[in-house]
N, CA, C and O of each residue as an XYZ file, in Angstrom:
268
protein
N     -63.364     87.949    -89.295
C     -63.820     87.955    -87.936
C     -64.971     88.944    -87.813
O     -64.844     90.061    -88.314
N     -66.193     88.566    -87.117
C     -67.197     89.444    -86.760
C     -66.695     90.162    -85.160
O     -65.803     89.929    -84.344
N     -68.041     91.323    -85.305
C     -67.945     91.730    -84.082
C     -69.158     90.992    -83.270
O     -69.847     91.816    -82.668
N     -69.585     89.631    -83.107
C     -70.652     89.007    -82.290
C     -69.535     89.083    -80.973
O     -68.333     88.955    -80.740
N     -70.920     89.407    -80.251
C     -70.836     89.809    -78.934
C     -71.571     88.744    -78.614
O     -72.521     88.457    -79.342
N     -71.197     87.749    -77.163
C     -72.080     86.407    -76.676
C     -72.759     86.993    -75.462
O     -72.344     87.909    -74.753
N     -73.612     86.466    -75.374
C     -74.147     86.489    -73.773
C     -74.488     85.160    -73.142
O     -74.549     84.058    -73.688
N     -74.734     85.545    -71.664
C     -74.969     83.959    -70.663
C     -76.584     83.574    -71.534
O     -77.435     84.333    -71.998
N     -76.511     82.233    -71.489
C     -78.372     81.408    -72.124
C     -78.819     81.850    -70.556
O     -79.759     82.628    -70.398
N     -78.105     81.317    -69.455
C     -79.478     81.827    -68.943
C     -79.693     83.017    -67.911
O     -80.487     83.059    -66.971
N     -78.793     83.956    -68.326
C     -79.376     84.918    -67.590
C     -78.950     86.508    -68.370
O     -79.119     87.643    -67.926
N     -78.392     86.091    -69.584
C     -78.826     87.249    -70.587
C     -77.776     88.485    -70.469
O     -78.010     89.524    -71.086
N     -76.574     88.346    -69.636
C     -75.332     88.771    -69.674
C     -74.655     88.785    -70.350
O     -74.615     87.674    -70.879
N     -73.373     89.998    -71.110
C     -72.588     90.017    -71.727
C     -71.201     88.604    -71.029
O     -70.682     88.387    -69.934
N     -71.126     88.083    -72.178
C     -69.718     87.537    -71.620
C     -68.871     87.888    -72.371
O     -69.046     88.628    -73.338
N     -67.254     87.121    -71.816
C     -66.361     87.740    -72.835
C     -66.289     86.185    -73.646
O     -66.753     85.134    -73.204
N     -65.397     86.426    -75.269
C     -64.637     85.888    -76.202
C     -63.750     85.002    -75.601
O     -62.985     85.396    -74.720
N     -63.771     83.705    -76.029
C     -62.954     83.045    -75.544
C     -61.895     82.566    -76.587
O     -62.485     82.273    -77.627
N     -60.809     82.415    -76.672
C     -60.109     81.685    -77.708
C     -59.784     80.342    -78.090
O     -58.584     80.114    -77.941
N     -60.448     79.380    -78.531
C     -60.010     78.184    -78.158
C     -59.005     77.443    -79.671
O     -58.509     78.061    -80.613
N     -58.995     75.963    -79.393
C     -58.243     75.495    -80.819
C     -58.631     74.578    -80.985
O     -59.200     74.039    -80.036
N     -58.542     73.795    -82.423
C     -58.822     72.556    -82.782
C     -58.335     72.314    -83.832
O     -58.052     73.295    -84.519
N     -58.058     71.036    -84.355
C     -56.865     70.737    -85.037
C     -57.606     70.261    -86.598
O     -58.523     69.442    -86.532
N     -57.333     70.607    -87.497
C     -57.741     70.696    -88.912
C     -56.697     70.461    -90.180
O     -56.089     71.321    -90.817
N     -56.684     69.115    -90.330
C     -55.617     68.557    -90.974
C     -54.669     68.987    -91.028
O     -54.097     69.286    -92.075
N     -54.251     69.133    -89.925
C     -52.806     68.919    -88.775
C     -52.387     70.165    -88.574
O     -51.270     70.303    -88.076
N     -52.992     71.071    -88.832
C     -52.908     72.349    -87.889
C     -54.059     72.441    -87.064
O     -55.223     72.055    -87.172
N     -53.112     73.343    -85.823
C     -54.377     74.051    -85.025
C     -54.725     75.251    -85.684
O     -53.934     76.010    -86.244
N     -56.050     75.395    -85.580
C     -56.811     76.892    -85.721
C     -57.722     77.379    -84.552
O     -58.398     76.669    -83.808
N     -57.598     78.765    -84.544
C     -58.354     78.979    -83.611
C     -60.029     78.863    -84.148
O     -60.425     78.677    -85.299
N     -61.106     79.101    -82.469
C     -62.258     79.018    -83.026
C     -62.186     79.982    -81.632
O     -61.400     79.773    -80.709
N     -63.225     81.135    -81.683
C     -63.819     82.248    -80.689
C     -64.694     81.374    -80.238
O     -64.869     80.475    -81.060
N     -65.582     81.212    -78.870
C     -66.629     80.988    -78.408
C     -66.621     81.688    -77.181
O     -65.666     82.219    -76.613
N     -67.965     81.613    -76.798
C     -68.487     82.554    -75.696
C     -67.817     82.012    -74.190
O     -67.984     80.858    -73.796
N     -67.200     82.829    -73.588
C     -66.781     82.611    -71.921
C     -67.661     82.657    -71.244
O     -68.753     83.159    -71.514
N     -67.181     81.891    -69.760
C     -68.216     81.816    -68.709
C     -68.756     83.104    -68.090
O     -68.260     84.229    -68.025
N     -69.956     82.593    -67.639
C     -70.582     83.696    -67.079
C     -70.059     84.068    -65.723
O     -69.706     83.272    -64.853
N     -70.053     85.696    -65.636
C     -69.212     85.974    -64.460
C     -70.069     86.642    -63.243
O     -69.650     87.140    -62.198
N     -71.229     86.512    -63.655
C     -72.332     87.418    -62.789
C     -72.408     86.268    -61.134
O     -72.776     85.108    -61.319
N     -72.209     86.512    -60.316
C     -72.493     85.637    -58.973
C     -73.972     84.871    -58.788
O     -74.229     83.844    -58.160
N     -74.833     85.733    -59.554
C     -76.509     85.711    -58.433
C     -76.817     84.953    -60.062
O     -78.021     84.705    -60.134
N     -76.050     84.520    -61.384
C     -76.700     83.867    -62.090
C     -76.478     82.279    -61.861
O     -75.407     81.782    -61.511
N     -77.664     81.574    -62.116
C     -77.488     79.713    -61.779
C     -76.007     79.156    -62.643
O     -75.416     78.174    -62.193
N     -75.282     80.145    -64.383
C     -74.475     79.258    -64.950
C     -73.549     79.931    -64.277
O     -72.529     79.533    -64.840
N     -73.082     80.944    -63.167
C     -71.694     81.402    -62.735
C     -70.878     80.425    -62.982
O     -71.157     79.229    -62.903
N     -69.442     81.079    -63.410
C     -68.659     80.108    -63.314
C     -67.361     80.808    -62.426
O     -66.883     81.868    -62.829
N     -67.066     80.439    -61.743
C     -66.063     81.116    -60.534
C     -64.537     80.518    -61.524
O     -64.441     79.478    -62.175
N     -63.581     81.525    -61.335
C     -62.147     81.213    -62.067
C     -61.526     80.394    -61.643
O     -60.843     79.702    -62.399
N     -61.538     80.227    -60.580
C     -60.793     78.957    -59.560
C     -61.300     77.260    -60.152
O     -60.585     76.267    -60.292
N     -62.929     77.438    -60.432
C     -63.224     76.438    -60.960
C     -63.112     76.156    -62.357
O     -63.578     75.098    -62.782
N     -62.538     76.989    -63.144
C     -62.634     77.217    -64.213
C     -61.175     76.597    -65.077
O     -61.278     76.085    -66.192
N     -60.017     76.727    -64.451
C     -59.133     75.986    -64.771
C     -58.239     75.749    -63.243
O     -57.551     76.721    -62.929
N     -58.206     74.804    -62.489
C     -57.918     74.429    -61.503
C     -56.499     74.397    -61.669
O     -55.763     75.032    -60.914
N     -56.023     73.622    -62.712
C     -54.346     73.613    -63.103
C     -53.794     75.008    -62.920
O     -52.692     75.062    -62.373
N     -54.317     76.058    -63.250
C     -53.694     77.188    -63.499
C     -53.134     77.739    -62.452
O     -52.067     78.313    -62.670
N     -53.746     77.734    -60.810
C     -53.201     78.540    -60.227
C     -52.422     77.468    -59.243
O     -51.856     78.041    -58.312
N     -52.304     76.325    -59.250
C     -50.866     75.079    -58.961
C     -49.968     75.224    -59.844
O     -49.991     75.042    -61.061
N     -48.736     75.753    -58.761
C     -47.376     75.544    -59.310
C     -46.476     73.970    -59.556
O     -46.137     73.178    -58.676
N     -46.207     73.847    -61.318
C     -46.346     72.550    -61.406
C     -44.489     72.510    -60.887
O     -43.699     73.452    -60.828
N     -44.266     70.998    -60.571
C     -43.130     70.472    -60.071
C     -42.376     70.813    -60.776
O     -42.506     71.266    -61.913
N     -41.010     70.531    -59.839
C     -39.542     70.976    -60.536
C     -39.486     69.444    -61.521
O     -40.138     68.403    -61.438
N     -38.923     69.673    -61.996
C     -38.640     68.721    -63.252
C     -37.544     67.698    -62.520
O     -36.859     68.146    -61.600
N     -37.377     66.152    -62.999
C     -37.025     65.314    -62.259
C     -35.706     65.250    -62.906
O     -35.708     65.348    -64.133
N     -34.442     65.086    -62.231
C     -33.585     64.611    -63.582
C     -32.854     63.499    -63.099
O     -32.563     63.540    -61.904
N     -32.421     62.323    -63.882
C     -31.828     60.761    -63.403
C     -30.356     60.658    -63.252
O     -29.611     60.866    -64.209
N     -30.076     60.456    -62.497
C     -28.827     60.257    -62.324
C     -27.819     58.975    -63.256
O     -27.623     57.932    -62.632
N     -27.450     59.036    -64.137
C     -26.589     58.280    -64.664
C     -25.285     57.680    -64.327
O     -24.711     56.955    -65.139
């Protein structure tokens, strides 16, 4: 692992490390890439709310069938 540090393309901000995965003959591995930009007044902001929408909905109670 390096220490690369990412910044926003277009407005030249530190961002943070992101962790992501992808699957490589049948494991996942991780891969680092650069997170959204968090600056407001830059054009790529990315606001958290928009960023994973699922996350802050509480998902349903689980259904169960009556037999």
């Amino acid at each position: 692992m390096g220490t690369d540090e990412y910044v926003c393309s277009a407005c030249g901000q530190p961002v943070a490390t992101v962790v992501k995965r992808h699957k490589t003959l049948g494991a996942w591995v991780p891969v680092w890439v650069p997170g959204p930009c968090r600056d407001p007044e830059c054009k790529a902001y990315a606001d958290e709310a928009e960023e994973d929408p699922g996350a802050a909905v509480r998902p349903a109670d689980p259904v169960t069938k009556k037999t």
